[in-house]
C-alpha positions as CSV (number, residue, x, y, z in Angstrom):
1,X,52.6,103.1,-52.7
2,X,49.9,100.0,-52.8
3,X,49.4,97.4,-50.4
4,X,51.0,95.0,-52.4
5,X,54.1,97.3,-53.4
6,X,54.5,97.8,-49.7
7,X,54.4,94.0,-49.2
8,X,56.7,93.7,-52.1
9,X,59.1,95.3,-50.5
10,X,58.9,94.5,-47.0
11,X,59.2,90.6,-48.1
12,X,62.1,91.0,-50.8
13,X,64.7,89.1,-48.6
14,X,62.4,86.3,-47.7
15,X,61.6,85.9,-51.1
16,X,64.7,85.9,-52.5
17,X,65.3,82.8,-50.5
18,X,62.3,81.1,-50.1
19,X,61.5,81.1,-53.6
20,X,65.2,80.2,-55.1
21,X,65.1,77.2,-53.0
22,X,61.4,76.2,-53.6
23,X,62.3,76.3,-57.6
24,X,65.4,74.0,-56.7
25,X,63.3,71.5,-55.1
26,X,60.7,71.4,-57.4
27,X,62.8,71.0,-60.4
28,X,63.9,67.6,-58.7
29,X,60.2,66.3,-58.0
30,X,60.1,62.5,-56.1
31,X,59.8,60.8,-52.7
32,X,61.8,63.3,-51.0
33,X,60.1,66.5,-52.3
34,X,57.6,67.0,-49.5
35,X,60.6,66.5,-47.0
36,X,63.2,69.2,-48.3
37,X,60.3,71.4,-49.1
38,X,59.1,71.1,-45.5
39,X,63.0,71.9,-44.1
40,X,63.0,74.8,-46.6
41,X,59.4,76.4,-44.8
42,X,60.9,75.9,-41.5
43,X,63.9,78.0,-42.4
44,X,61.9,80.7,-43.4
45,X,60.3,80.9,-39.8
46,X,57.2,79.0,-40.8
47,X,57.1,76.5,-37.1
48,X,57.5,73.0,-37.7
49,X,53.8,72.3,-37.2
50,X,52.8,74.5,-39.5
51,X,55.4,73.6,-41.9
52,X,54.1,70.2,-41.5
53,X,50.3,71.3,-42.7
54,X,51.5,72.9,-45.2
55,X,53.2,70.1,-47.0
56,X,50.5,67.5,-46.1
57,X,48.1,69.9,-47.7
58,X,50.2,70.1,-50.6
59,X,50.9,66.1,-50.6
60,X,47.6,65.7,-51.0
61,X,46.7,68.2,-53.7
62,X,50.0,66.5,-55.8
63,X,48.0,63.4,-55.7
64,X,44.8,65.1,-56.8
65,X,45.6,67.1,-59.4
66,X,49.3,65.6,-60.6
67,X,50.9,68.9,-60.2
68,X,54.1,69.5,-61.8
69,X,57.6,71.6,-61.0
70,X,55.8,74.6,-62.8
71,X,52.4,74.5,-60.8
72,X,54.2,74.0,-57.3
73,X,54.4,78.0,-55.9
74,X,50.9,78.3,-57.1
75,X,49.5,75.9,-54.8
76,X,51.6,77.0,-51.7
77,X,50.0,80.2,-52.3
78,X,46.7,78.8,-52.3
79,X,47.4,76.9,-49.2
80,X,49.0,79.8,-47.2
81,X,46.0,82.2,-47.7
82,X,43.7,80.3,-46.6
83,X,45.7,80.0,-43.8
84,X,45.8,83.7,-43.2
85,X,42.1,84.3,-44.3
86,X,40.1,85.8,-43.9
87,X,41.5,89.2,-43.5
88,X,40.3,90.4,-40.5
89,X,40.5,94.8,-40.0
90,X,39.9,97.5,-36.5
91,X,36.6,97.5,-35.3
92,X,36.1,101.4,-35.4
93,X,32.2,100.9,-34.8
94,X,33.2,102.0,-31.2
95,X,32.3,105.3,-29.6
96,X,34.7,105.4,-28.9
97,X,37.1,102.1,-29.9
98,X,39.3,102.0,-27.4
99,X,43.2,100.6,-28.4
100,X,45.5,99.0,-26.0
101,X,48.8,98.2,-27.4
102,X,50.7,96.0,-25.7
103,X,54.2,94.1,-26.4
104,X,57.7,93.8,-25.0
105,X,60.5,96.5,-24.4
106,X,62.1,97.3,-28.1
107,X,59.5,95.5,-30.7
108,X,58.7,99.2,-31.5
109,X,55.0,100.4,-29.6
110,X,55.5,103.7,-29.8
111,X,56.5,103.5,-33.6
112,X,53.3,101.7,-34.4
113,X,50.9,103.9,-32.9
114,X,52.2,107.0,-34.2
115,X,51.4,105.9,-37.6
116,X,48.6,103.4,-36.8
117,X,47.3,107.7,-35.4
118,X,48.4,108.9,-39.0
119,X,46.6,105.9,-40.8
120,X,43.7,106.3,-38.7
121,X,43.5,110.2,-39.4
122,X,44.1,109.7,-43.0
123,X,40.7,107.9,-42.7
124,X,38.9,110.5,-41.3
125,X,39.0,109.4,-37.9
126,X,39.4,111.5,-34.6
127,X,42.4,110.0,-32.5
128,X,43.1,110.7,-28.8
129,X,46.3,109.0,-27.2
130,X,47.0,108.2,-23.7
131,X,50.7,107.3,-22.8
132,X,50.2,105.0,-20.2
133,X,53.6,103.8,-20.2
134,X,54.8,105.8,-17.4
135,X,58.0,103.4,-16.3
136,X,60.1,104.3,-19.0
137,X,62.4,107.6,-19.0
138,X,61.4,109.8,-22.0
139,X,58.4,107.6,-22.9
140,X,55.7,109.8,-23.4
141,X,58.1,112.3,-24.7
142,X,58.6,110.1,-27.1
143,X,54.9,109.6,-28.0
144,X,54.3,113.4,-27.4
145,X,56.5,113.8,-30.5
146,X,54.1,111.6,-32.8
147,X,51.0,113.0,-31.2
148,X,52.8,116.4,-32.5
149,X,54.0,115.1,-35.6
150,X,49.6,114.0,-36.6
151,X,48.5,117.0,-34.9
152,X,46.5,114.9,-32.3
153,X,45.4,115.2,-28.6
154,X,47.6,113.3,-26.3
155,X,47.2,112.3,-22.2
156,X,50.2,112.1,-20.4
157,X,51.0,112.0,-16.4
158,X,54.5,112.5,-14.6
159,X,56.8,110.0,-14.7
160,X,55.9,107.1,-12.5
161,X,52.5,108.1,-12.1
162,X,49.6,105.2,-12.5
163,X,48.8,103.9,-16.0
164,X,45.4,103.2,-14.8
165,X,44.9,106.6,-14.4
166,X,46.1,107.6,-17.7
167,X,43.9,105.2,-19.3
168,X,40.7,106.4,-17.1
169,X,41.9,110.4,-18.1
170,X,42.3,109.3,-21.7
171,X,39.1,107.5,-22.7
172,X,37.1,110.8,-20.4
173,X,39.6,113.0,-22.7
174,X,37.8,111.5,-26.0
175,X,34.5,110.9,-25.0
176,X,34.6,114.5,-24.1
177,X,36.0,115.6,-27.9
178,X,33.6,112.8,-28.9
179,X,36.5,110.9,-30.5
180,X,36.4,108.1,-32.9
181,X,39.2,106.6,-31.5
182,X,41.4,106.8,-28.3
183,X,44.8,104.3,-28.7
184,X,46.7,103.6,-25.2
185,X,50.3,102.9,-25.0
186,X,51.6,100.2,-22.3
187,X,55.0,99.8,-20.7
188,X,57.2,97.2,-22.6
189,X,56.0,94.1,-20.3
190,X,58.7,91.3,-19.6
191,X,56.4,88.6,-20.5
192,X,57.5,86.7,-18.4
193,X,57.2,88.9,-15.1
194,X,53.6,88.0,-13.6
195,X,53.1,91.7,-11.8
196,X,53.0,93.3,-15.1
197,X,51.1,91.2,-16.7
198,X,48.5,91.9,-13.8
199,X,48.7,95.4,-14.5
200,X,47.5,94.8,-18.2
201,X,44.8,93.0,-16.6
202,X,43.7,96.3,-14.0
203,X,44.0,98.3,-17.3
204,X,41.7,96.3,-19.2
205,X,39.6,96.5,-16.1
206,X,39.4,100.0,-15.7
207,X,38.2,100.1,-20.0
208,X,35.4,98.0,-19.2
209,X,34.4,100.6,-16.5
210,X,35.6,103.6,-18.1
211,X,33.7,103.4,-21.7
212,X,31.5,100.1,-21.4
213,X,29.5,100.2,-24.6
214,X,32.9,101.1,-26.5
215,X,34.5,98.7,-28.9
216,X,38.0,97.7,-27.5
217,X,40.9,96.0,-29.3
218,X,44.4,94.8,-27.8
219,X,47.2,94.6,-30.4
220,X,50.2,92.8,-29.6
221,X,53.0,94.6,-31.2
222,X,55.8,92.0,-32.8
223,X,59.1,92.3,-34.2
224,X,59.3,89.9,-37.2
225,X,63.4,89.7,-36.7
226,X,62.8,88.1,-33.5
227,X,61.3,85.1,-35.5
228,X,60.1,81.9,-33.1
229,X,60.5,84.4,-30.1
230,X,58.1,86.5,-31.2
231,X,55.4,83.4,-31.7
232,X,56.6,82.5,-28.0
233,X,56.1,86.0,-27.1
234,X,52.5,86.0,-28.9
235,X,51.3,82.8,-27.1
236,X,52.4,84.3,-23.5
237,X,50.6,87.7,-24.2
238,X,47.2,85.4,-25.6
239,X,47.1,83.7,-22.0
240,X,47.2,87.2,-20.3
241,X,44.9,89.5,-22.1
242,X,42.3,89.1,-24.5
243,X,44.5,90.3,-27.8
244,X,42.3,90.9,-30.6
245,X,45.1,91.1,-33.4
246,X,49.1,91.5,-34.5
247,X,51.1,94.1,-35.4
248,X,54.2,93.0,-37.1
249,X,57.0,95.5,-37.7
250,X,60.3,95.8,-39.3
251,X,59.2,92.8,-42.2
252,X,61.9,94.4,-44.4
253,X,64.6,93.7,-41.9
254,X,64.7,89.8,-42.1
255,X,64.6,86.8,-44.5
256,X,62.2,84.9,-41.9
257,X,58.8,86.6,-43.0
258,X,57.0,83.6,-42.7
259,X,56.5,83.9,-39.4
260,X,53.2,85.1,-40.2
261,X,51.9,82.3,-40.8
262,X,53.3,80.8,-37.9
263,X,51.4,83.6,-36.0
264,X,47.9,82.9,-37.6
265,X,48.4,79.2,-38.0
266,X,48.7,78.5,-34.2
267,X,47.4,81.1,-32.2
268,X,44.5,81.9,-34.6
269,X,44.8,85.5,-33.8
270,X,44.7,88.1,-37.0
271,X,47.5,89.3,-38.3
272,X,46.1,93.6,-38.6
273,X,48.5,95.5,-39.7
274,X,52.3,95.2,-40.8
275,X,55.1,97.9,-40.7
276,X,57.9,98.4,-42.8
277,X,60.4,101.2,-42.9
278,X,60.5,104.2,-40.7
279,X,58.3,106.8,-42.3
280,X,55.0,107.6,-41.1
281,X,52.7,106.0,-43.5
282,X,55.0,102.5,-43.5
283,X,52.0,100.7,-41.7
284,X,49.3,99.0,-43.5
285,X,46.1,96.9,-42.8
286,X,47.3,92.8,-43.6
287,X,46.0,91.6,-46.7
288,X,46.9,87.7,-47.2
289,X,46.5,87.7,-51.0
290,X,49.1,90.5,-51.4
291,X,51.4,89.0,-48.6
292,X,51.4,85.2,-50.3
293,X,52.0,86.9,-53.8
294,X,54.9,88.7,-52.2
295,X,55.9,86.2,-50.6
296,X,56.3,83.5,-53.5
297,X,56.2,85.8,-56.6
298,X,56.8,89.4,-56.5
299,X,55.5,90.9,-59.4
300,X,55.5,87.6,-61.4
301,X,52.4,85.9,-62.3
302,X,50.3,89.0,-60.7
């Protein structure tokens, strides 16, 4: 499947609606136009603020270039990707990259980096995992079943045991193998419990010691149902470690996609990679052209 079949898919519900009701209110152009049109964004999980742009953008391309009922879609998706651009991918040019992924109980962590492992390894890339979320019962089983599943490496501890530690033992484990990439799982963090947080913090720590010259990233794992509360989520996470980009998972299971934009609008952090479904290869790398098209169009007007 294509990036933009996969986004095609994952986006069919918000489309459905978004674009229905986007037709309706351009087929009745005048004063009030901007206004419904605006309401109509907001209900699709686009924040007001960024709802707000949006439209003024548009206003002010209607008055530049007298657009009509026809042309309207067309220019939202010009608007919204430059919104999301420029697509923004890993930094692999680590040695190794080290991945923290972080996010709260239930937005699905240890989904995402079993297949972001089986993207990775489709690439060509060597993968080491650490399961350094040693609070939750079952958790690195859990993990220990992907790692099985892509025939990788993985470093796990007892139940319990310090996460630091994993990290330190995992990042040793791949510079050892010499590794292209080593991805570290984190409890689910209550965002809003500060002793956990401050354990993010000592594991970012103990990175910069463990593999100085290595390239790290932090993705923040998001669950697009959860809509506003997953911007809320994102904003909390920003103030406590240094994320470098957004997963979003389970797109196909709401009609509120265009959180998204939301995402990259206010917090200015990438959106990286987007899951949809269950099966192993259901993550891909975030491309805004194929998301806006999807998002608008479908297969029309490709």
């Amino acid at each position: 499947m294509g990036f933009f079949d996969f986004f095609n898919r994952g986006l069919k519900k918000t489309r459905e609606k978004l674009a229905m009701d986007i037709d309706s209110c351009a087929n009745k152009l005048g004063a009030d136009t901007l206004e419904d049109l605006e309401e109509i964004l907001i209900m699709s999980d686009i924040s007001v603020s960024t709802a707000s742009k949006i439209c003024s953008e548009l206003g002010a391309r209607m008055k530049r270039k007298n657009i009509d009922a026809t042309e309207l879609r067309k220019e939202l998706k010009e608007i919204i990707v430059e919104m999301l651009s420029p697509d923004v991918s890993l930094d692999l040019s680590g040695n190794p990259t080290v991945i923290m992924v972080v996010g709260v109980n239930g937005v699905g962590k240890t989904t995402t980096i079993g297949k972001l492992t089986h993207h990775l390894m489709s690439e060509g890339k060597s993968v080491i995992i650490g399961a350094a979320d040693t609070f939750r019962a079952a958790a690195s089983e859990q993990l220990t079943v992907w790692a099985e599943r892509n025939n990788c490496k993985i470093v796990k501890h007892n139940e319990g045991a310090d996460p630091g530690a994993v990290v330190f033992d995992t990042i040793a484990a791949g510079q050892a193998r010499g590794a292209d990439v080593v991805i570290c799982d984190t409890a689910g963090r209550l965002h809003n419990k500060k002793h956990l947080m401050d354990e993010l913090l000592k594991m970012d720590r103990i990175i910069n010691k463990a593999a100085p010259d290595s390239v790290k990233e932090v993705l923040l794992v998001l669950d697009a149902t959860t809509g506003q509360n997953g911007l809320s989520q994102a904003k909390l996470f920003a103030e406590s470690c240094a994320i470098t980009g957004i997963v979003l998972t389970k797109l196909d299971g709401t009609a509120k996609g265009g959180i998204v934009i939301s995402i990259k609008e206010q917090l200015g952090l990438p959106i990286k990679f987007v899951g949809v479904g269950e099966q192993i290869d259901d993550l891909k790398p975030f491309s805004a052209e194929d998301y806006a098209q999807a998002l608008l169009f479908g297969e029309d007007n490709r």
